[in-house]
MDAnalysis code that builds the backbone (N, CA, C; Angstrom):
import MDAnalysis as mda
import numpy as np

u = mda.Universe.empty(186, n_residues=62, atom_resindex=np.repeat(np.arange(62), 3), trajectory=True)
u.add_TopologyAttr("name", ["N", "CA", "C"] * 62)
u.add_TopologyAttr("resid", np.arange(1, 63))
u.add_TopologyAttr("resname", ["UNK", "UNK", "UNK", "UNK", "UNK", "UNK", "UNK", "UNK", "UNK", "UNK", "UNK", "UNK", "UNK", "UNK", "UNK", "UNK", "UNK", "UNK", "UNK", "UNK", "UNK", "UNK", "UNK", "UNK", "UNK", "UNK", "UNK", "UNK", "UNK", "UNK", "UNK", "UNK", "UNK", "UNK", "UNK", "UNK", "UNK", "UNK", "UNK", "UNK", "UNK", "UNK", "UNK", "UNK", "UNK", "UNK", "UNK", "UNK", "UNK", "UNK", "UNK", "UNK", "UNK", "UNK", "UNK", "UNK", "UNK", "UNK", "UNK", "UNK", "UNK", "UNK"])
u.atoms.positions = np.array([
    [-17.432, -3.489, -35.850],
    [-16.516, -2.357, -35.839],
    [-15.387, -2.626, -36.841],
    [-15.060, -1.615, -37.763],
    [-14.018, -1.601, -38.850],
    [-12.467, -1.433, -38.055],
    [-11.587, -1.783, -38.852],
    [-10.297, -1.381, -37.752],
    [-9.637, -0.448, -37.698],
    [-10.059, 0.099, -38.313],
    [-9.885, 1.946, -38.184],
    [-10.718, 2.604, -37.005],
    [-11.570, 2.069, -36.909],
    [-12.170, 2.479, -36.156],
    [-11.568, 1.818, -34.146],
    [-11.243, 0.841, -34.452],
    [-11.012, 0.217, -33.789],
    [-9.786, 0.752, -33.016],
    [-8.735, 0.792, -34.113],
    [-7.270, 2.070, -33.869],
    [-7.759, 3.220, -32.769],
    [-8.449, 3.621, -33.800],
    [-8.941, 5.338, -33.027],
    [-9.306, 4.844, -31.761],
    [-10.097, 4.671, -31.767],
    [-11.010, 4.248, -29.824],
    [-9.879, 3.787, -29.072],
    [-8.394, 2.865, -29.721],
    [-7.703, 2.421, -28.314],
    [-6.592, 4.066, -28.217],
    [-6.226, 5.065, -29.098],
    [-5.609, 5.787, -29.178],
    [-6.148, 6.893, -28.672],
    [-7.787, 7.380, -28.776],
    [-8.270, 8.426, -27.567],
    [-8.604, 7.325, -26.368],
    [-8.449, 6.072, -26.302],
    [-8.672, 5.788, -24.395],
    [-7.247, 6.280, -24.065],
    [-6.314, 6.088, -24.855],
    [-4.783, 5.963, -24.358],
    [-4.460, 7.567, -23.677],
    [-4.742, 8.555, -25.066],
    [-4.668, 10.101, -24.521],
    [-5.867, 10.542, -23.544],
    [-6.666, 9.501, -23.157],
    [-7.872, 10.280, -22.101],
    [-7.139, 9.874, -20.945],
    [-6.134, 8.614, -20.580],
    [-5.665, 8.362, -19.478],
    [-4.526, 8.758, -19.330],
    [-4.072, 9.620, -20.269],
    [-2.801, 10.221, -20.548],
    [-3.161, 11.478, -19.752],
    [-4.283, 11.931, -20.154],
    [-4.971, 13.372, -19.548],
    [-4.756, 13.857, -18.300],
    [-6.133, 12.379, -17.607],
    [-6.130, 12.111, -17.152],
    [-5.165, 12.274, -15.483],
    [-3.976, 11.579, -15.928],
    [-2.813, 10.953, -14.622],
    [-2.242, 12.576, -15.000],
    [-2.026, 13.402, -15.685],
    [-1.534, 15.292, -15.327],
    [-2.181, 16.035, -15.118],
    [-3.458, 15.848, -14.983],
    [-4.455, 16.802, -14.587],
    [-4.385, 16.012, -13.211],
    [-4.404, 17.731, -11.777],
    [-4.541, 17.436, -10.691],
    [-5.995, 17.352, -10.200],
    [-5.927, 16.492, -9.043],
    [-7.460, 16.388, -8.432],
    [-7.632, 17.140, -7.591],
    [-9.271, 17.685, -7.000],
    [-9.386, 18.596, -5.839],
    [-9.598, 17.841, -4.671],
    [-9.027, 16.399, -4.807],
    [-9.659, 15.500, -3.470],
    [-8.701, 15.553, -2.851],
    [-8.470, 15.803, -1.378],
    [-7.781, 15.437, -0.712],
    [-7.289, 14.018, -0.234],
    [-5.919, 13.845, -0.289],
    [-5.081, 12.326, 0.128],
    [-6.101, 12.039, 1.010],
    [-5.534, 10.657, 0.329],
    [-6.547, 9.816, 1.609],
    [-5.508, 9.560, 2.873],
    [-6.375, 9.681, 3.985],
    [-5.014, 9.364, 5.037],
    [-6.469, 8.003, 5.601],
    [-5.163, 7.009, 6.241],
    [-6.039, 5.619, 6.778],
    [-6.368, 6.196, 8.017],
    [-7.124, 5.477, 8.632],
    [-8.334, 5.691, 9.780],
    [-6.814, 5.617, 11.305],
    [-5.951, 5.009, 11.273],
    [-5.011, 4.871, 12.504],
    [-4.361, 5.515, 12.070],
    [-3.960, 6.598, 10.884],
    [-3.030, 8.119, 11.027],
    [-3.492, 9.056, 11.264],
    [-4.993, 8.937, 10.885],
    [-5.833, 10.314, 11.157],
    [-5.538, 9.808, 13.328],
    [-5.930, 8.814, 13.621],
    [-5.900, 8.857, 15.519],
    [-4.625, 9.098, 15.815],
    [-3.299, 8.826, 15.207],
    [-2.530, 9.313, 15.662],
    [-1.765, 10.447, 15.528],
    [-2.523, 11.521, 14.316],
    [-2.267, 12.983, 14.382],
    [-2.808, 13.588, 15.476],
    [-4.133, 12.784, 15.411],
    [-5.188, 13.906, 16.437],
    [-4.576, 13.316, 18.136],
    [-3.712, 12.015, 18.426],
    [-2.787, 11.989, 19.677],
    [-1.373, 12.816, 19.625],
    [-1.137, 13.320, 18.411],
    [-0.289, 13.991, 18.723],
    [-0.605, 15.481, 18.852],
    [-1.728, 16.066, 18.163],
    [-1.938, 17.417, 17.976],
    [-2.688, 17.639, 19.317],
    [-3.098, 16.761, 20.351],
    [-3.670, 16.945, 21.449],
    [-2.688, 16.932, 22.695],
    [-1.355, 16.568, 22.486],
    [0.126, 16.175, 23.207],
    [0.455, 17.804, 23.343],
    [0.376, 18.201, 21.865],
    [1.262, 19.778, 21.688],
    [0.079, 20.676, 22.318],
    [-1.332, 20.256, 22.607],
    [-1.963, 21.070, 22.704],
    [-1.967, 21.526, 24.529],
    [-1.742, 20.229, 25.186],
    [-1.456, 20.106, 26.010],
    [-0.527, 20.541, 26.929],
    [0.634, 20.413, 26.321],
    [1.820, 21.252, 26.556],
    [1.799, 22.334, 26.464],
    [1.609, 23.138, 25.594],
    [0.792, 24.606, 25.025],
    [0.474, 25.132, 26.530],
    [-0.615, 24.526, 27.031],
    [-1.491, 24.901, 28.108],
    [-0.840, 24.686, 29.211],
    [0.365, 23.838, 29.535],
    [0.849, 23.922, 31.122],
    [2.202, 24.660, 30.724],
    [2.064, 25.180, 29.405],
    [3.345, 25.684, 29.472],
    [2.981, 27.450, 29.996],
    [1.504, 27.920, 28.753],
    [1.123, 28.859, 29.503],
    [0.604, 29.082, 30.585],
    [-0.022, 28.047, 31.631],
    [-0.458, 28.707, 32.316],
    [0.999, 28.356, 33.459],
    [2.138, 28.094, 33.134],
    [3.369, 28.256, 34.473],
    [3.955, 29.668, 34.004],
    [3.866, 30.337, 32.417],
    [4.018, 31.985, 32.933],
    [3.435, 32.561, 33.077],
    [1.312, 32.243, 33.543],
    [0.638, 33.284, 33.557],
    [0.831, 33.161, 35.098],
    [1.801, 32.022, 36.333],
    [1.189, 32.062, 37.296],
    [2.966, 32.490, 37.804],
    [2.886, 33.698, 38.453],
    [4.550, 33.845, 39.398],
    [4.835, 33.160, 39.975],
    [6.092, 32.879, 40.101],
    [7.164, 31.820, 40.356],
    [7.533, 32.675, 41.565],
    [7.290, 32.188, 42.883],
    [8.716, 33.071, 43.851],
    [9.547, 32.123, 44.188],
])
């Protein structure tokens, strides 16, 4: 390889990772395996509550 050539190739890797890191991805964040269990303990807490909350105004109070 000549060093012109050599130039070029490190100057398009440089603008492909330049590209690259501003172009957004369609992957969703990674979340770790013990935040995903403790959303789904909390979204099951509110869900919970939810349910004794409605069913103490579906039931009359005297």
């Amino acid at each position: 390889m000549n060093r012109t050539k050599k130039i070029t190739l490190k100057h398009k890797k440089k603008l492909k990772k330049a590209n690259a890191k501003l172009s957004s991805s369609n992957k969703p964040k990674y979340v770790s395996k013990a935040e995903r269990e403790r959303l789904a303990s909390l979204e099951s807490e509110v869900a919970s509550e939810q349910d004794t909350h409605a069913s103490r105004e579906a039931s009359p109070e005297s």
